[in-house]
DSSP file (Angstrom, degrees, kcal/mol; ACC not computed):
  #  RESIDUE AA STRUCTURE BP1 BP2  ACC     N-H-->O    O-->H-N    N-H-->O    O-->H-N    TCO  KAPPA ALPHA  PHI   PSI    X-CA   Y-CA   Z-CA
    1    1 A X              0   0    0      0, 0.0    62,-0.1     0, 0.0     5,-0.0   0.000 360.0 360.0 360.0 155.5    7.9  -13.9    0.4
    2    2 A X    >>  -     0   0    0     60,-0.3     4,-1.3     1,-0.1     3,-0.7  -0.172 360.0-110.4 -70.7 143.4    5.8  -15.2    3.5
    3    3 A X  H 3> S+     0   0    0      1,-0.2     4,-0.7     2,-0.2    -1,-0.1   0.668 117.6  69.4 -77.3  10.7    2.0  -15.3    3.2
    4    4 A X  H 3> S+     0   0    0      2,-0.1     4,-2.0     3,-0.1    -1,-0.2   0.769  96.6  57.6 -74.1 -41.8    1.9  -12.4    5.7
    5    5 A X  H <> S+     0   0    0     -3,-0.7     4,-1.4     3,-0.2    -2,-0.2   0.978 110.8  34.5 -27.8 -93.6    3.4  -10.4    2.9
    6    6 A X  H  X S+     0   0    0     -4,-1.3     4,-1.6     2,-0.3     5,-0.4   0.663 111.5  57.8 -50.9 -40.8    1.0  -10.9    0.3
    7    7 A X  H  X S+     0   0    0     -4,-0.7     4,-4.3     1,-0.4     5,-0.3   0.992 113.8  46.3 -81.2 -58.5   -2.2  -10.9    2.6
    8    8 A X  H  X S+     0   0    0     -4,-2.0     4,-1.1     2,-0.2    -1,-0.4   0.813 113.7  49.0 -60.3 -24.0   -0.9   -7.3    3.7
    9    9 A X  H  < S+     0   0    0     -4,-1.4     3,-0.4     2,-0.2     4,-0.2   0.923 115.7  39.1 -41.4 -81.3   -0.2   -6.2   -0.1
   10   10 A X  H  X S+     0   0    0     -4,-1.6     4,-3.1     1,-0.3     5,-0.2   0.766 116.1  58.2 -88.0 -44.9   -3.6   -7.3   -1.4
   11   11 A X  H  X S+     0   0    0     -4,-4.3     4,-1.2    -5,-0.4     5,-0.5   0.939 114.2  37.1 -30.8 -76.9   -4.8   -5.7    2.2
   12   12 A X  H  X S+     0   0    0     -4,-1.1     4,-7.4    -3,-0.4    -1,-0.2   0.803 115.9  51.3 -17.2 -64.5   -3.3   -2.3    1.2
   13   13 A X  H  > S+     0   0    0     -4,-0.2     4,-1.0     2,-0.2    -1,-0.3   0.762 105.9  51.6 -86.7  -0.8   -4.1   -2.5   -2.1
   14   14 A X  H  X S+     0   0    0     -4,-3.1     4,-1.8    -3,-0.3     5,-0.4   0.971 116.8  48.5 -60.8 -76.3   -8.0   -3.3   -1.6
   15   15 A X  H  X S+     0   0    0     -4,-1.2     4,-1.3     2,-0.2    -2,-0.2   0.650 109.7  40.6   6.7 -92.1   -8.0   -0.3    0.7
   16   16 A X  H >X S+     0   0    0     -4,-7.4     3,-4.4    -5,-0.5     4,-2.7   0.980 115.9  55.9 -45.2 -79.4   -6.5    2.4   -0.9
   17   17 A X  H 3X S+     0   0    0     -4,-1.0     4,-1.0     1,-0.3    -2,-0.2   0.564 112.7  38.9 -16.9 -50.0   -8.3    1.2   -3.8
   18   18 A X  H 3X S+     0   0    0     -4,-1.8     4,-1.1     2,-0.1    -1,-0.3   0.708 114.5  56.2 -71.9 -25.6  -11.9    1.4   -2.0
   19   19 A X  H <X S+     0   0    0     -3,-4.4     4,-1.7    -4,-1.3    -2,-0.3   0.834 109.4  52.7 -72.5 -38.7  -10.7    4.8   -0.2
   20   20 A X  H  < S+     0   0    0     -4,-2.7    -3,-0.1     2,-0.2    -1,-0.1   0.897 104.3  47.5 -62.9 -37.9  -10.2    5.8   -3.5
   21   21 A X  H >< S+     0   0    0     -4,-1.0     3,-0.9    -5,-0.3     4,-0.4   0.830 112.7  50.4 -71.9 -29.7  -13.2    5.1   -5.0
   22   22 A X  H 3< S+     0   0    0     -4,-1.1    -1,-0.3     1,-0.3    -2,-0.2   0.728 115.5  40.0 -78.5  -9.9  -15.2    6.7   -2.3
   23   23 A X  T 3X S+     0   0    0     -4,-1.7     4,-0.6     1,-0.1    -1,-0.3  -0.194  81.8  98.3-117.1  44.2  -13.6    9.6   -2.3
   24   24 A X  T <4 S+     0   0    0     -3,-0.9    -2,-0.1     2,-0.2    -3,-0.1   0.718  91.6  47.8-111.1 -24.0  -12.8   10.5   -6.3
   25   25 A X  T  4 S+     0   0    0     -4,-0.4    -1,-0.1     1,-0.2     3,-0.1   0.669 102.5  61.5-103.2  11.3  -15.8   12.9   -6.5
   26   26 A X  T  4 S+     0   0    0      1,-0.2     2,-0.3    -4,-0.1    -2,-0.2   0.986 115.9  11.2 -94.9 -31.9  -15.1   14.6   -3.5
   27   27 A X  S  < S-     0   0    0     -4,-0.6     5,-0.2     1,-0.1    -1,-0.2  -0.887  88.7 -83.5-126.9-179.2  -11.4   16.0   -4.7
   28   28 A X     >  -     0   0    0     -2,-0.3     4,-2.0     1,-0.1    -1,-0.1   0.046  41.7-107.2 -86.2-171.3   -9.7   16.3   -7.6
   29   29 A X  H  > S+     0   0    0      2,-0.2     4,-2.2     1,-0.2    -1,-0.1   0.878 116.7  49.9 -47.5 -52.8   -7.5   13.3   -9.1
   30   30 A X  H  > S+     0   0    0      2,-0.2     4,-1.2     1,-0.2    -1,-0.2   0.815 111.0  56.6 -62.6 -50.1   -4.0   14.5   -8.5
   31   31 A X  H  > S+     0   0    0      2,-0.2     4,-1.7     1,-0.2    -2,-0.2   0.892 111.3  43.8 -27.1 -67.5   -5.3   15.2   -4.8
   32   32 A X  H  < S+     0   0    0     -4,-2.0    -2,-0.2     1,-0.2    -1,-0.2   0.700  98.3  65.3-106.9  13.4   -6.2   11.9   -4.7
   33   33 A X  H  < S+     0   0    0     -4,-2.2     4,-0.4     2,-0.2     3,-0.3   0.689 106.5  49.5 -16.7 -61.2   -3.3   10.5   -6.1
   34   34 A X  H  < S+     0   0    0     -4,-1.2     4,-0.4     1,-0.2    -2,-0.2   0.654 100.5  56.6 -91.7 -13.0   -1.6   11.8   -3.1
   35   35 A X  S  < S+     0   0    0     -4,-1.7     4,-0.4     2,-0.1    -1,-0.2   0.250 108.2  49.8 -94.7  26.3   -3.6   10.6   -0.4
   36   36 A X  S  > S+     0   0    0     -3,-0.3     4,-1.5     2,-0.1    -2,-0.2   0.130 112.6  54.4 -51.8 -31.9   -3.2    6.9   -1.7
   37   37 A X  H  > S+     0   0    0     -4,-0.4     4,-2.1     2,-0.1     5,-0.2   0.950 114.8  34.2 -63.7 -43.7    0.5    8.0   -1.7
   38   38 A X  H  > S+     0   0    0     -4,-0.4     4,-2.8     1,-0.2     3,-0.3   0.934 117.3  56.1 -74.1 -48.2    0.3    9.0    1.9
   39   39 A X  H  > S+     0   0    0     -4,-0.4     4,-2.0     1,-0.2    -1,-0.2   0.832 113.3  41.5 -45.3 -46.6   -2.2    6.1    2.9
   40   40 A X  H  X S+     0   0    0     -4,-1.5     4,-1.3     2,-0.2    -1,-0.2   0.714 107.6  60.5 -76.9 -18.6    0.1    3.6    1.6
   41   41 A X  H  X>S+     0   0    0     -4,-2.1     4,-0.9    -3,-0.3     5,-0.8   0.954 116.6  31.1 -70.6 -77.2    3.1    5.2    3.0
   42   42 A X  H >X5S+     0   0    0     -4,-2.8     4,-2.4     1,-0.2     3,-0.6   0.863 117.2  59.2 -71.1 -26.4    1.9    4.9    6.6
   43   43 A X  H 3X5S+     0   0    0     -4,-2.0     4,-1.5     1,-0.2    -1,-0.2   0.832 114.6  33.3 -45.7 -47.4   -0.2    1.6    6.0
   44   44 A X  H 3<5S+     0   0    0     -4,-1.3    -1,-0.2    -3,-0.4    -2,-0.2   0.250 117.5  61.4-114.2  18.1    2.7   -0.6    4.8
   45   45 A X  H XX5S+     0   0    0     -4,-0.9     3,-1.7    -3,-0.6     4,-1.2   0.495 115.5  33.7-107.7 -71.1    5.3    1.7    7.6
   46   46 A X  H >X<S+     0   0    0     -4,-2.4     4,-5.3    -5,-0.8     3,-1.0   0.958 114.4  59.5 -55.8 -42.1    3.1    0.4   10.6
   47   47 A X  H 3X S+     0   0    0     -4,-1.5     4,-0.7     1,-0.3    -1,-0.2   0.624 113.2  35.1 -38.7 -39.7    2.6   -2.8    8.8
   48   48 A X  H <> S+     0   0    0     -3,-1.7     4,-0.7     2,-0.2    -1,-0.3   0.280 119.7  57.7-126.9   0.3    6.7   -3.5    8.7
   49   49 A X  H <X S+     0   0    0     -4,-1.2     4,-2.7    -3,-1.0    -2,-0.2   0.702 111.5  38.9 -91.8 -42.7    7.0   -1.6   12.5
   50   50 A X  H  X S+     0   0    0     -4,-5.3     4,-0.9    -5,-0.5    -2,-0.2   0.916 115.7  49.5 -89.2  -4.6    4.8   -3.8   14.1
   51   51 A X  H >X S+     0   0    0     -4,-0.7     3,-2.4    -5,-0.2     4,-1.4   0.976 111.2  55.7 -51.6 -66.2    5.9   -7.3   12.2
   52   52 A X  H 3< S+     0   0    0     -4,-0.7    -1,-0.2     1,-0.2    -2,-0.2   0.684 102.8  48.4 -15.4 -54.7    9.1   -6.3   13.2
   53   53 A X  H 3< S+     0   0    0     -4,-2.7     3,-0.3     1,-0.2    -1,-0.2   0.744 108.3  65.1 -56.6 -32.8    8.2   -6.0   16.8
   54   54 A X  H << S-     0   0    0     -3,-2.4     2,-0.2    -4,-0.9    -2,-0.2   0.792 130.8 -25.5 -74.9 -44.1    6.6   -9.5   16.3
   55   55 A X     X  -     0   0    0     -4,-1.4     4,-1.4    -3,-0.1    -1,-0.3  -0.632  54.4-166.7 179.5 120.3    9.4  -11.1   15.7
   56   56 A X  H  > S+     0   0    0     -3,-0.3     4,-0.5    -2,-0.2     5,-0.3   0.941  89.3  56.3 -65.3 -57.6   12.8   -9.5   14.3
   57   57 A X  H >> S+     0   0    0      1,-0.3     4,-2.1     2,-0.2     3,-1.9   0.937 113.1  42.7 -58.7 -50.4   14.8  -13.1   13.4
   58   58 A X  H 3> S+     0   0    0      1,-0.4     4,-0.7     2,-0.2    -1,-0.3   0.866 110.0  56.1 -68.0 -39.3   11.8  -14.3   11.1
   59   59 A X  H 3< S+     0   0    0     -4,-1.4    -1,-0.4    -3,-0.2    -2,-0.2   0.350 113.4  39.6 -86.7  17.3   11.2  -10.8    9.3
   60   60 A X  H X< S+     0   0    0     -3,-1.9     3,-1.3    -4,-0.5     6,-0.3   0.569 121.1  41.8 -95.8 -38.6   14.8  -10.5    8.1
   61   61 A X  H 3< S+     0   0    0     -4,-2.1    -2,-0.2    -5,-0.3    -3,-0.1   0.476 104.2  63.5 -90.3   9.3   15.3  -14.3    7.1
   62   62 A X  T 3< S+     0   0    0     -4,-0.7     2,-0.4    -5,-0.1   -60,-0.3   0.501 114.5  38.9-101.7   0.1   11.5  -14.7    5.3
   63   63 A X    X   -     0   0    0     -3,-1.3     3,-1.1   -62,-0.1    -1,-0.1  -0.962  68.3-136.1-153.4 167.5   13.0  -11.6    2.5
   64   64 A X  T 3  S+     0   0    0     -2,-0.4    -1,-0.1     1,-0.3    -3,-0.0   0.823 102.1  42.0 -85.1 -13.3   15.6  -10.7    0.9
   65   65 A X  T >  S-     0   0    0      1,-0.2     3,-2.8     2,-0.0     2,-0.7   0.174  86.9-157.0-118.5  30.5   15.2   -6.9    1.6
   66   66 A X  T <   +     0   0    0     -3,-1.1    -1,-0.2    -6,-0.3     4,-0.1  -0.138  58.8   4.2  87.4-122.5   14.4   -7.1    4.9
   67   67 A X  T 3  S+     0   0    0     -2,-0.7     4,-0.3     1,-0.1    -1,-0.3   0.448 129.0  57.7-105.2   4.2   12.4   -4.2    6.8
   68   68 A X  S <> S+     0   0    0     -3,-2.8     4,-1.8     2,-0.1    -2,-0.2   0.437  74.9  95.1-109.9  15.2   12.1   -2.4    3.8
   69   69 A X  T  4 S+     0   0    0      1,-0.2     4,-0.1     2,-0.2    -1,-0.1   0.775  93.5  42.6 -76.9 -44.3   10.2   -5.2    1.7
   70   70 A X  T  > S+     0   0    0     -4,-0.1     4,-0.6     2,-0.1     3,-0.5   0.793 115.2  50.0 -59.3 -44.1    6.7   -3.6    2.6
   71   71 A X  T >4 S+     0   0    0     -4,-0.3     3,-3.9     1,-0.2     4,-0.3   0.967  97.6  63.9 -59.7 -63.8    8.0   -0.2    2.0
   72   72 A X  T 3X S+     0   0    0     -4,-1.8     4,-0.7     1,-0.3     3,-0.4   0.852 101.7  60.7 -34.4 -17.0    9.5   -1.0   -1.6
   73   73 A X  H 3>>S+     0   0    0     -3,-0.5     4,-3.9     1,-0.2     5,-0.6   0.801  78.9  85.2 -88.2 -27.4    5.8   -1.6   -2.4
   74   74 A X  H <X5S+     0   0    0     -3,-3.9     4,-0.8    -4,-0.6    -1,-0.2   0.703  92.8  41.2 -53.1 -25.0    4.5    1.8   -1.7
   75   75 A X  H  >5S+     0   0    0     -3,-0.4     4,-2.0    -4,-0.3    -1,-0.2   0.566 116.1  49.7-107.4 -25.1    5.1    3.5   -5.0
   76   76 A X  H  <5S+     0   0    0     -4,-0.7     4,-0.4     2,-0.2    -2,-0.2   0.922 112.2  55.5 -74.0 -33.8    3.9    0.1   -7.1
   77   77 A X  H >X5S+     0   0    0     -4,-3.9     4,-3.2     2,-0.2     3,-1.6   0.984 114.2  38.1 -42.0 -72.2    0.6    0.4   -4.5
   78   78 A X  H >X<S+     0   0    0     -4,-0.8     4,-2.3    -5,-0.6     3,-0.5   0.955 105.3  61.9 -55.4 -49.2   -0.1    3.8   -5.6
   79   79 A X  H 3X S+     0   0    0     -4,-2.0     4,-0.7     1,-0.2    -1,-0.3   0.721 109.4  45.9 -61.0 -11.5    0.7    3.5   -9.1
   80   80 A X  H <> S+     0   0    0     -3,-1.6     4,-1.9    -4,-0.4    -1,-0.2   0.676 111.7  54.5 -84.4 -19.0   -2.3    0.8   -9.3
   81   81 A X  H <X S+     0   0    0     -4,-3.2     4,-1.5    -3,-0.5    -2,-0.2   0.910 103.9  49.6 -79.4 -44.2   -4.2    3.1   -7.5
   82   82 A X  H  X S+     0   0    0     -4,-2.3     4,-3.0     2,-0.3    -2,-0.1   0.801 118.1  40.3 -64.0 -46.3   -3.6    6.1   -9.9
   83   83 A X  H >X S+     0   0    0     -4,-0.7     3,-2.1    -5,-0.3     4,-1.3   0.977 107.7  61.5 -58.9 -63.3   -4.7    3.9  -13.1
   84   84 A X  H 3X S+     0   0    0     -4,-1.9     4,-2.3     1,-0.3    -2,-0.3   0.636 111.3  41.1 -24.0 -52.5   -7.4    2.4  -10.7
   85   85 A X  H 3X S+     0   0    0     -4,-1.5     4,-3.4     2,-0.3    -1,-0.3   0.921 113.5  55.6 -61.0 -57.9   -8.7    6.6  -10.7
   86   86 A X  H <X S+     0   0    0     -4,-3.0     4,-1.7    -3,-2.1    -1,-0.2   0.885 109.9  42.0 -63.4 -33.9   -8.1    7.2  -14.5
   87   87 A X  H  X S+     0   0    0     -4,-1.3     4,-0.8     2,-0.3     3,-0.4   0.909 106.2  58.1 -97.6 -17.6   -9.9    4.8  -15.5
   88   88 A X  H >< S+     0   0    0     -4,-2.3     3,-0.7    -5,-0.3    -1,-0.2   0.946 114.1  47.7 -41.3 -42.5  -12.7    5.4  -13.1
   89   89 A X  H 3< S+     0   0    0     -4,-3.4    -2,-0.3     1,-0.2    -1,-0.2   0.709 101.5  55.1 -63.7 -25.5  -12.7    8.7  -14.7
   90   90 A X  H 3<        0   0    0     -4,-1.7    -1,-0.2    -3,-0.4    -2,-0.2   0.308 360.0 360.0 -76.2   3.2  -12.6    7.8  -18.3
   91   91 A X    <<        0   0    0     -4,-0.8    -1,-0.2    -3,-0.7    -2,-0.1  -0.255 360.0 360.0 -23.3 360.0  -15.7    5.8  -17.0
């Protein structure tokens, strides 16, 4: 993958990952569990709209899945985010 990739992973998952922490004693886990879902969902969705825009030939031929190589990431995002929570809470 292109180093555009990554820098927008690690982006993502510092984010979420800071949204999370600021926000864990204001609702409950499961809660936020699912705005890290949602965050990441529309983060790495604009992320692979506007790359796309940038230039189509280069984002299909720098991966192997294409426009959906930033999506495919959303569920791995969150599931680091979800430990990220437990163990702040077992904390």
């Amino acid at each position: 993958m292109n180093i555009v990739y990554w820098l927008i992973l690690v982006a993502g998952l510092i984010v979420s990952s800071v949204l999370c922490g600021i926000c864990k004693n204001k609702v409950g886990s499961n809660w936020l569990i699912l705005y890290a879902f949602i965050f990441n969902t529309l983060f790495f969705s604009i992320s692979s709209v506007i790359l796309y825009a940038i230039n189509a030939q280069a984002f299909h031929k720098n991966s192997e899945l294409g426009i959906m190589t930033l999506l495919f990431f959303v569920p791995l995002i969150t599931w680091l985010n979800a430990i990220f929570i437990r163990f702040q809470k077992a904390a």
